[in-house]
C-alpha positions in Angstrom: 98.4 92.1 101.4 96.1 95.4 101.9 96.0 94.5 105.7 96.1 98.4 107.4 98.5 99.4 110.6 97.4 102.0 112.6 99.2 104.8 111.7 101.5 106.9 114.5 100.1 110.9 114.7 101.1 113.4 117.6 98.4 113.1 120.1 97.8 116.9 119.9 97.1 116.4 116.0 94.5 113.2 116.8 92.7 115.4 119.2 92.2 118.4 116.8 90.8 116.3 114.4 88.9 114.5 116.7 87.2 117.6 117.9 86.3 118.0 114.3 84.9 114.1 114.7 87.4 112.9 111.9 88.8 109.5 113.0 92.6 110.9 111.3 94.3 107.2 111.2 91.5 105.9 109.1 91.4 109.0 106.8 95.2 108.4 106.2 94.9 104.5 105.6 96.2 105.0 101.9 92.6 104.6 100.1 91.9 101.6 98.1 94.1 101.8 96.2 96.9 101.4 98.5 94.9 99.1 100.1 94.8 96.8 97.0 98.9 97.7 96.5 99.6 96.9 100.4 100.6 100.8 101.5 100.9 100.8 105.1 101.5 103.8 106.9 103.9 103.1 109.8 104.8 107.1 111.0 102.8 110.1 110.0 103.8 113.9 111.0 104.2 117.0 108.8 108.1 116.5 109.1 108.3 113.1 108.4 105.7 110.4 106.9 107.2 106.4 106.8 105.3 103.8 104.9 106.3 100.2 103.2 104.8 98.7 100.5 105.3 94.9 99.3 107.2 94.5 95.6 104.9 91.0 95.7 102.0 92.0 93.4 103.1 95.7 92.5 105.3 94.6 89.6 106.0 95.1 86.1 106.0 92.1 83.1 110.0 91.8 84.2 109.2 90.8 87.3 110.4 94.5 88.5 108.7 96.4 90.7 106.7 98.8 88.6 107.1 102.6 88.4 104.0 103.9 88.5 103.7 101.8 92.2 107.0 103.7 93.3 104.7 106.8 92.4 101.7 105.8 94.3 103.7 104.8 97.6 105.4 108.5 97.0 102.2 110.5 96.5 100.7 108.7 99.2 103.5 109.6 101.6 104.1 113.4 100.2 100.3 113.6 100.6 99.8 112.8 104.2 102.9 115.1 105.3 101.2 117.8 103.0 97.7 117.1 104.8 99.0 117.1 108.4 100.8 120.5 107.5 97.9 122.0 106.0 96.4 121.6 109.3 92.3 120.7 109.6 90.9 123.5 107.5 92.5 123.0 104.1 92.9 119.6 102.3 95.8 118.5 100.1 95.8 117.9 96.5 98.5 116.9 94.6 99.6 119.2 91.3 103.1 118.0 90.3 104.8 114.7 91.0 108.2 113.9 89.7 110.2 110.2 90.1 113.4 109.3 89.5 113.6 105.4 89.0 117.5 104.3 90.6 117.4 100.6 90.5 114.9 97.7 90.2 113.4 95.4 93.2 112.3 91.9 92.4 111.1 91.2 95.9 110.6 91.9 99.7 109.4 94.8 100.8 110.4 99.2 99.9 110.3 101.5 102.4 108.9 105.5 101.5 110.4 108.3 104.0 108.7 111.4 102.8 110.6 114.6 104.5 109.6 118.5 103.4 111.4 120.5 101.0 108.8 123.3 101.4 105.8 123.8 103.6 103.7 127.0 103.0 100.6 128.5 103.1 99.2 127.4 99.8 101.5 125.0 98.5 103.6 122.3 100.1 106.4 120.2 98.6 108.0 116.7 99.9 111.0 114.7 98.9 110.1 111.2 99.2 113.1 108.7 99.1 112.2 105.1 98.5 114.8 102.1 99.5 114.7 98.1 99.4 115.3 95.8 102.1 119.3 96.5 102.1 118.5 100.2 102.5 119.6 101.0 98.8 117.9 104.0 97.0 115.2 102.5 94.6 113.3 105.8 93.5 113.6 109.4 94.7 110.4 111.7 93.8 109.2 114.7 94.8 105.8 115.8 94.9 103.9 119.2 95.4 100.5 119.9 96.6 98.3 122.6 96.5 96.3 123.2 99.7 92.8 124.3 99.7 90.9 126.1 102.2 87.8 124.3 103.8 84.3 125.7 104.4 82.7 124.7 107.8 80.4 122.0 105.3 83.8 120.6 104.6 84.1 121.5 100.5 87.2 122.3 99.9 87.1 126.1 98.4 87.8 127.2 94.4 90.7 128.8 94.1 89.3 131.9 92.8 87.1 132.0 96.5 90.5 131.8 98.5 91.5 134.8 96.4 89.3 136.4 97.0 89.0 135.7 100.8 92.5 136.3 100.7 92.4 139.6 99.1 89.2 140.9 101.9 91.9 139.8 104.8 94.0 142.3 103.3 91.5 145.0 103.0 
């Protein structure tokens, strides 16, 4: 378990990082947390992010897999789709997450396809449907991140700064 997959980008989208020299699959390896939960990334694109995660060691005291690992599969997934829309100047952070729990999962492994409900400027918002190993729907959750402009250092700008660069555009 935590073992990474190299994660599947456009080429076009590994190059424009790479210009940038960010290595993009090992930015989007889940963290350490999904490292220590076994999130792997399989698929990665703005209109479509696939990962798995193992029930095996992600469970609850009823031998169910837990909620709150449902939620970190989903943010995970909702997250990268939101990043690689946002594009290489503006960073994704997540402001509302919402799960619906269907059914429990003793074992094997769940499966995360995150797909967009809404991808704009400054926000972006991704249904992320979560099956088990027969392809039934464990947990549906949705999850919407704000994105945030980039300086050339890299700091992600206040919002009150992209107001106000915003507002200077339109001047």
């Amino acid at each position: 378990m935590g073992e990474q997959t190299s994660v599947k980008f456009p080429q076009e989208v590994i190059d424009e990082y790479a210009a940038l020299g960010v290595d993009l699959p090992a930015l989007f390896s889940a963290g350490h947390l999904g490292t220590r939960m076994g999130v792997q990334i399989l698929e990665a694109s703005a209109e479509r992010v696939v990962g798995t995660m193992p029930v095996e060691g992600n469970t609850q005291p009823y031998g169910l897999l837990h909620g709150g690992a449902s939620a970190v599969l989903a943010e995970t997934l909702g997250s990268v789709g939101s990043m690689l829309h946002g594009g290489s100047r503006r960073i994704a952070v997540g402001v509302d997450l919402n799960c619906t729990h269907h059914r429990g999962v003793r074992s094997g492994l769940v499966t995360g396809v995150a797909t967009p409900v809404h991808r704009g400027r400054t926000t972006a918002t991704y249904e992320i449907v979560i099956t088990d190993e027969q392809d039934r729907r464990v947990c549906t959750a949705r999850l919407t991140c704000l994105l945030r402009e980039v300086d050339e250092a890299g700091r992600a700008q206040t919002v009150a700064e992209v107001t106000q660069a915003e507002e200077r555009a339109e001047a």
